[in-house]
Structures are given as C-alpha cells and as structure tokens.
C-alpha positions, 0 to 999 in steps of 0.5 A: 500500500506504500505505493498508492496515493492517500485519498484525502476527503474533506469539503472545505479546500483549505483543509484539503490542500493544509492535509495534501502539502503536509503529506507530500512533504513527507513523501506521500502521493495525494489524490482528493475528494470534497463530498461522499459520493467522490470519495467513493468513486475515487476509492474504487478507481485508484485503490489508495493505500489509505483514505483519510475521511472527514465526517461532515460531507455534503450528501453521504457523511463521512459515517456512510462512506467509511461503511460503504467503503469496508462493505465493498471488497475492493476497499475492505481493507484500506486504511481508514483515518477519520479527521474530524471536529467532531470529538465526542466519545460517541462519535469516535465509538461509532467511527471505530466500530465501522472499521476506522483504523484511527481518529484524529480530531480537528483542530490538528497538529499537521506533524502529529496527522502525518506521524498518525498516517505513517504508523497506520501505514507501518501497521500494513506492513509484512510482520516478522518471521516469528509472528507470521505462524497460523495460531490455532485454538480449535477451529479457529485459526488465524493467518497473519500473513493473508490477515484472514481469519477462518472459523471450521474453514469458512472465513470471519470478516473483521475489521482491521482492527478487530484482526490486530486485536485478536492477533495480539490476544492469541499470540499469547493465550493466557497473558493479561493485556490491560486496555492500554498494552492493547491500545499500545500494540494496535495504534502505538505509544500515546495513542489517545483512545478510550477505553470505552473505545477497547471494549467496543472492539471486544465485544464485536470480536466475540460476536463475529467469533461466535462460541470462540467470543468465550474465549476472550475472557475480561479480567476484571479490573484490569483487562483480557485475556485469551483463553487457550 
C-alpha cells in the first residue's frame, strides 16, 4: 500500500490542500475528494493505500462512506483515518466500530496527522518471521500473513482492527493485556483512545467469533485475556 496515493476527503479546500502539502512533504502521493459520493468513486478507481475521511460531507457523511467503503471488497481493507471536529466519545465509538483504523480530531497538529498516517501505514506492513505462524485454538485459526481469519474453514470478516486485536490476544493465550498494552500494540505509544473505545472492539470480536467470543475472557479490573 506504500505505493498508492492517500485519498484525502474533506469539503472545505483549505483543509484539503493544509492535509495534501503536509503529506507530500513527507513523501506521500495525494489524490482528493470534497463530498461522499467522490470519495467513493475515487476509492474504487485508484485503490489508495489509505483514505483519510472527514465526517461532515455534503450528501453521504463521512459515517456512510467509511461503511460503504469496508462493505465493498475492493476497499475492505484500506486504511481508514477519520479527521474530524467532531470529538465526542460517541462519535469516535461509532467511527471505530465501522472499521476506522484511527481518529484524529480537528483542530490538528499537521506533524502529529502525518506521524498518525505513517504508523497506520507501518501497521500494513509484512510482520516478522516469528509472528507470521497460523495460531490455532480449535477451529479457529488465524493467518497473519493473508490477515484472514477462518472459523471450521469458512472465513470471519473483521475489521482491521478487530484482526490486530485478536492477533495480539492469541499470540499469547493466557497473558493479561490491560486496555492500554492493547491500545499500545494496535495504534502505538500515546495513542489517545478510550477505553470505552477497547471494549467496543471486544465485544464485536466475540460476536463475529461466535462460541470462540468465550474465549476472550475480561479480567476484571484490569483487562483480557485469551483463553487457550
């Protein structure tokens, strides 16, 4: 994905071009939308490495175009970056929970937007010998070379993040990961999240799971777990 250009979506032109010239100096190639329905037909022409996705669009919202986007199999697994102004825990709940990888809020710092989209970037890379093994807990296997989760063989769509979090969890079954060791190992250190936010992702994961969902345990108090 390091390739392909960052579609950057946002209605007002000085937004886009403050987003476009930070990017570019920082090695990107940019390509832009300024409502909903361009962004779409922008994302299935050009297939960008990611889309950085402002919320308040004329026609389709930001909400509609990052659920349509994750519906369509050309663009399931693109990067999602919401910028937005709209920062309240609601809105930031609902933004992860149709498959953002991340939320940044306007105002911003363009330095900390660019550093944002490189570490959702870097998350794309090919892992590590030792951490590209299948795991498998029963049925349940998971392949982190193909990202692909299968369950008796038939495939369990996830969203990016829902993937990293059960990767991170199932690595090491029977570790406790409090909420923070979870945010640092999917968004890195520093990331602001909440864990309102952590739990949602959970609660998603072990309904996708099915009987398998039991085996991410909560530990009171502190975190999860997975059970082996």
């Amino acid at each position: 994905m390091a390739n392909r250009p960052i579609l950057v979506v946002d209605d007002e032109e000085d937004i886009r071009e403050l987003v476009r010239y930070n990017l570019e100096r920082a090695g990107y190639d940019c390509i832009c939308a300024e409502s909903g329905t361009e962004a779409l037909e922008q994302a299935r022409k050009e297939t960008p490495g990611l889309v950085l996705l402002d919320l308040m669009l004329p026609g389709l919202d930001g909400f509609e175009v990052c659920a349509m986007l994750r519906k369509d199999r050309s663009t399931e697994r693109t990067p999602i970056v919401i910028l937005s102004a709209r920062g309240s825990e609601r809105d930031i709940v609902r933004g992860l929970e149709l498959g953002a990888d991340d939320y940044v809020t306007k105002p911003f710092s363009p330095k900390v937007l660019v550093a944002r989209v490189g570490a959702v970037l870097r998350r794309q890379a090919p892992e590590g010998a030792g951490e590209s093994a299948p795991v498998r807990a029963g049925d349940l296997v998971l392949r982190p070379d193909q990202r692909e989760v299968t369950l008796d063989g038939v495939p369990v769509e996830l969203t990016r993040s829902e993937f990293d979090l059960l990767a991170l969890l199932a690595r090491r079954p029977g570790r406790v990961f409090t909420r923070a060791q979870v945010v640092d190992a999917m968004h890195g250190p520093g990331y602001p999240v909440t864990d309102r936010s952590v739990d949602v992702h959970v609660v998603s994961l072990r309904k996708k799971l099915g009987a398998h969902g039991e085996r991410i345990e909560t530990v009171r108090g502190v975190g999860y777990r997975f059970r082996e």
